[in-house]
VOLOTOR-329859 format. One record per residue: x, y, z of N, C-alpha, C, O in turn. Coordinates in steps of 0.02 Angstrom, whole numbers, plus 32768, in hexadecimal, padded with zeros to 4 digits. Example, Ala and Ser with C-alpha at 12.3 -4.5 7.8 and 13.67 -1.06 7.14 Angstrom:
! residues 2
82947EE4818682677F1F818682947F5B818682C87F5A81A7/82827F90816282AC7FCB816582858002818A829E80398192/
//
This chain:
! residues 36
7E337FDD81A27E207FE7815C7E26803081487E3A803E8110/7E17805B81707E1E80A5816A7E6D80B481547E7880E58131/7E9D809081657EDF80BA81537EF980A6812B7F2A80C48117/7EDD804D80FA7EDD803F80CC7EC0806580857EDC8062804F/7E74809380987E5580BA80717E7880E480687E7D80E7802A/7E9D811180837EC4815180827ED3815F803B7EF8813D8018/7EB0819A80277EC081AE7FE57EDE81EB7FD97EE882007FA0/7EF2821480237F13824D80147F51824480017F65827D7FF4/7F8282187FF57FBA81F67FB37FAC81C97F9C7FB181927FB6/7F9081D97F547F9181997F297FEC81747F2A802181937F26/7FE381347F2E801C810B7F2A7FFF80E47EE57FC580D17EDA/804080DE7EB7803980C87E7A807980887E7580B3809B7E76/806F80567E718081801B7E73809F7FF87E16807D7FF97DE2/80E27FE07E2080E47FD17DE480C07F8B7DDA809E7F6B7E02/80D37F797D8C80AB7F367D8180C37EF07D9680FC7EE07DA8/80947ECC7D9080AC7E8B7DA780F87E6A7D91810C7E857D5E/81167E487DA380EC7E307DFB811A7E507E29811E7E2E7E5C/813C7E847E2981567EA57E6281207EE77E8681237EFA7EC0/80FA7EFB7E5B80D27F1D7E6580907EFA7E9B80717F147EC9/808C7EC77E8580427E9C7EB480857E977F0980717EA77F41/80BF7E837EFE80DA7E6F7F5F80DC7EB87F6880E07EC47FA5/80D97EF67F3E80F77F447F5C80B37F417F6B80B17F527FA6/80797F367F5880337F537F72802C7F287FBC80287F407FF4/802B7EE97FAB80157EC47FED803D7EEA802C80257F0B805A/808B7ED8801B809C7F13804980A27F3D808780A87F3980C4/809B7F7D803F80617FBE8053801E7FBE8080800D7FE580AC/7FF77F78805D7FD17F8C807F7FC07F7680C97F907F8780ED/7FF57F4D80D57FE87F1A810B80147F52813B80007F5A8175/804C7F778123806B7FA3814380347FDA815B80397FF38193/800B7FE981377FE0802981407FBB800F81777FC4802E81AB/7F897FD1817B7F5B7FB481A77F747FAF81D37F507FAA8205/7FC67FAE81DD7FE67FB9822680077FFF8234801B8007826E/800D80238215800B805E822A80558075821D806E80A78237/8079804481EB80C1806A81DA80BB8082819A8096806D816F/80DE80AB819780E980C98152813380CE8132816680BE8150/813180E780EF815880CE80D3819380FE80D081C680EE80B3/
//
């Protein structure tokens, strides 16, 4: 959950609905530890 919080880069996401699969993603990428 910690590398999901990460706020030292805000990431700004466009709007739906390509914006909601770019977040899921992100964030499922972050909780594993790749980046983008």
């Amino acid at each position: 959950m910690t590398r999901i919080r990460d706020l030292s880069e805000p990431v700004v996401f466009p709007v739906a609905p390509d914006g909601h699969s770019e977040h899921i993603r992100y964030s499922f990428g972050a909780a594993e530890g790749v980046t983008a």
